[in-house]
C-alpha positions, 0 to 999 in steps of 0.5 A, spaced: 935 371 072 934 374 079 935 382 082 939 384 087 933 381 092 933 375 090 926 377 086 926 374 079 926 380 074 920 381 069 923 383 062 922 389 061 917 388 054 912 384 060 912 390 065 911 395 060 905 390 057 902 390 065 902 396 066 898 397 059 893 392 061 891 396 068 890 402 064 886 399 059 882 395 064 881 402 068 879 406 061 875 400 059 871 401 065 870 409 064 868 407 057 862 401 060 859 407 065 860 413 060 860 411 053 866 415 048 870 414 042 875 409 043 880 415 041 878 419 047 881 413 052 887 414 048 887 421 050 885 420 058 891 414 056 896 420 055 894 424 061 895 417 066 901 417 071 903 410 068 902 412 061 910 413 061 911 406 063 906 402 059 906 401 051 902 406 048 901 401 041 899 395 046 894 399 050 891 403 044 890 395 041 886 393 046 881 397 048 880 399 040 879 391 039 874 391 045 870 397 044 869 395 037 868 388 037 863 390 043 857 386 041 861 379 038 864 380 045 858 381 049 855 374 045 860 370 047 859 372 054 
């Protein structure tokens, strides 16, 4: 289905996922220079300016896996 400019719509589930994935990876980079409990992205996530466009349960599930599951991640890289 397209908008009105002939672009193809995203579904809405897939944009706000979008945004959540940028704002882990922006969190997550934060976290690489300057280590914190994965709590305070949550906190920084809340602050962000699309954080009301993004899916605050996706975002919280990546960066948590990720900074838990830091040295099985670092092995397989």
């Amino acid at each position: 289905m397209n908008d009105k400019s002939g672009k193809p719509r995203v579904p809405r589930l897939s944009a706000t996922r979008a945004v959540s994935r940028k704002l882990a990876l922006q969190g997550l980079y934060r976290w690489q220079l300057n280590r914190c409990p994965w709590q305070d992205l949550m906190r920084d996530f809340d602050a962000a300016e699309d954080a009301p466009k993004a899916d605050r349960d996706f975002f919280q599930s990546l960066v948590r896996a990720i900074s838990e599951d830091e040295a099985t991640l670092d092995g397989l890289l």
